[in-house]
N, C-alpha and C positions, 0 to 999 in steps of 0.2 A: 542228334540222330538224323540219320540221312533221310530226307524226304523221297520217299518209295514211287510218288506219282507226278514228282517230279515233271516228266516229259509230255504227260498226260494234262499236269496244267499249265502247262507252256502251248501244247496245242490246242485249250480252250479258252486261251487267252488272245492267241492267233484268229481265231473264227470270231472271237466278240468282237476284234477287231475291224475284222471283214462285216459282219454283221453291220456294227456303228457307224462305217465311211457307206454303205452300199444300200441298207436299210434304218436310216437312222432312226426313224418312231420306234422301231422292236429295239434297235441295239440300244438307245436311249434305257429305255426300262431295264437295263443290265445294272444300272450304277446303283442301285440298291436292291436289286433282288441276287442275294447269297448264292452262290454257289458251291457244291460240296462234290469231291468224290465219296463215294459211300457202297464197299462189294457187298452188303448186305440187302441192297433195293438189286431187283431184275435187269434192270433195264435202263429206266429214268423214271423219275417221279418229281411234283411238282403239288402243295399246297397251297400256290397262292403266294407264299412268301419266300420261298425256297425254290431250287429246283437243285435235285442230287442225279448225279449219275455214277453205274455203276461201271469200273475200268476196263473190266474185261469186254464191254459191250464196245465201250466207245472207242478202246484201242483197235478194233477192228474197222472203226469208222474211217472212209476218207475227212476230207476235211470238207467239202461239200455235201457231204453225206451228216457229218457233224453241226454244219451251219445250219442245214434243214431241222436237226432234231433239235437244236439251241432254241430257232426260229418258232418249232412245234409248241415246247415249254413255253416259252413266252407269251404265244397266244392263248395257252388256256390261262393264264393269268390274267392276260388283258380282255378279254373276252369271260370274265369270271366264272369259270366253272367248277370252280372247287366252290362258290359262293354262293353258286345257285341249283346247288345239286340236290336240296332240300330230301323228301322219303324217296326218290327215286334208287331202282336199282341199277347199283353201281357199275356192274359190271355194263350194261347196256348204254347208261350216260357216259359212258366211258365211248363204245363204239361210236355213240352219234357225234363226240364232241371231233373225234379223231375223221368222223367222215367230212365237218365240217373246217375244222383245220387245216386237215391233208389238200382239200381239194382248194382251200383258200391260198398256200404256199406254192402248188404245183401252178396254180394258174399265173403265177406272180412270179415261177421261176428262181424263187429262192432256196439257193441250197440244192442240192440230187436226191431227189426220194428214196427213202430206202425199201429197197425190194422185203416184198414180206407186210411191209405196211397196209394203213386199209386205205384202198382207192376206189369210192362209189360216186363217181361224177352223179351218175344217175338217178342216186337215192338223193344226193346233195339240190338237185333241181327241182325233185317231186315234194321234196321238204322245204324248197324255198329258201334254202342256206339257214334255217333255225335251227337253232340242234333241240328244242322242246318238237317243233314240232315229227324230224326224223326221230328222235326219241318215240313217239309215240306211234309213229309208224311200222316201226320195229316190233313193236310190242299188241298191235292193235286186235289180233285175236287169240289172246293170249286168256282161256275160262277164270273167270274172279276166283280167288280165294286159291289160287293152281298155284305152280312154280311159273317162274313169267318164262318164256321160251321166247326166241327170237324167232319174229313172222318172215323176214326176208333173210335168206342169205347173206354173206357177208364173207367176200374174199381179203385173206390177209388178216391179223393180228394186230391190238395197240399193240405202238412202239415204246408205253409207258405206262406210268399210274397216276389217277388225279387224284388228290388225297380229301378230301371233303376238310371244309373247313369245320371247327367245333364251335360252337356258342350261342345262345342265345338269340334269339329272332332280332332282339332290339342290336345285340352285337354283330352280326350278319348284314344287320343293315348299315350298321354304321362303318366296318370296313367298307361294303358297297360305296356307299358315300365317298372314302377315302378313294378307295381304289379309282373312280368315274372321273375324280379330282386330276388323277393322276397324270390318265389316259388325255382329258381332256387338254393339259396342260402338255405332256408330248406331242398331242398333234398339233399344238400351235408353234412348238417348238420347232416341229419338222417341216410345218409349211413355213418358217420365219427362213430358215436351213435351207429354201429351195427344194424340197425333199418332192418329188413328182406326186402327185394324188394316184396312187397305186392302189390296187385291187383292196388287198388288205387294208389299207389305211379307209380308203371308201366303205368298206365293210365296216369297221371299226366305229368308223365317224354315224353311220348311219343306227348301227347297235346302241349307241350313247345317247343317241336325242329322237 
């Protein structure tokens, strides 16, 4: 049976590539985190161990426009947000992770952003690049026991879904664990590689310890 997406994973095979010569600590974390087309998810979606996208979205992608959203995925992985999503709501952890991602790629020049996205340099600085704490700011008078409403505006859309991981407190932690292993072990990789101490990787390195 003829493979339907064929051209579609030939051009996210092209961008991991680009990714791994030009950003090697993100494109590093490609060799075992899965990849799927999947026209059932919106957009893009990402567990932590996965990251699917759906064709009709990315077919429209340039291929810089593609890099960025590969790049996007990656960072909520590496930056654990499916892991650390705990009661919070979702939809909202979702805006902060995206404000702090976007504006971590955009500054770092990887990839073309894709218009529509959310871009809050603003909120990203008054939050300190935390996404607990623009998370919270988002949300800060919002009456107990109410529906939570967003406190500030918010121009632009996620580009995607984070999917919360399921498990156990003691299992949550113990991926953590994994996961930290991972990260820490790329960036040594990356600085072995010559890899510059770029924005994201400083962000990264600093989240870790």
């Amino acid at each position: 049976m003829e493979n339907q997406y064929k051209a579609l994973e030939d051009k996210l095979t092209r961008v991991r590539i680009i990714l791994l010569q030009n950003h090697f600590f993100l494109g590093s974390f490609l060799v075992n985190l899965p990849t799927y087309i999947d026209p059932n998810i919106e957009t893009a979606a990402t567990n932590g161990e996965y990251i699917k996208y759906n064709p009709q979205f990315i077919k429209q992608l340039s291929e810089q426009e593609l890099l960025f959203l590969y790049a996007h995925e990656v960072m909520h992985v590496v930056l654990e947000h499916s892991l650390r999503f705990g009661n919070r709501n979702e939809e909202i952890w979702q805006i902060a992770c995206d404000v702090v991602v976007n504006q971590l790629l955009i500054q770092d020049q990887i990839g073309e952003f894709i218009e529509g996205g959310i871009h809050e340099p603003e909120l990203y600085e008054k939050g300190k690049g935390q996404v607990e704490r623009i998370y919270d700011l988002l949300i800060k008078n919002s009456p107990a026991n109410a529906p939570i409403t967003l406190d500030i505006e918010i121009n632009g859309e996620s580009l995607d879904k984070i999917i919360p991981q399921e498990g156990t407190s003691e299992e949550i932690e113990e991926n953590l664990e994994k996961l930290r292993a991972k990260v820490a072990t790329a960036l040594s990789t990356a600085a072995i590689c010559g890899s510059a101490p770029k924005g994201v990787e400083r962000f990264v390195e600093q989240s870790l310890y």
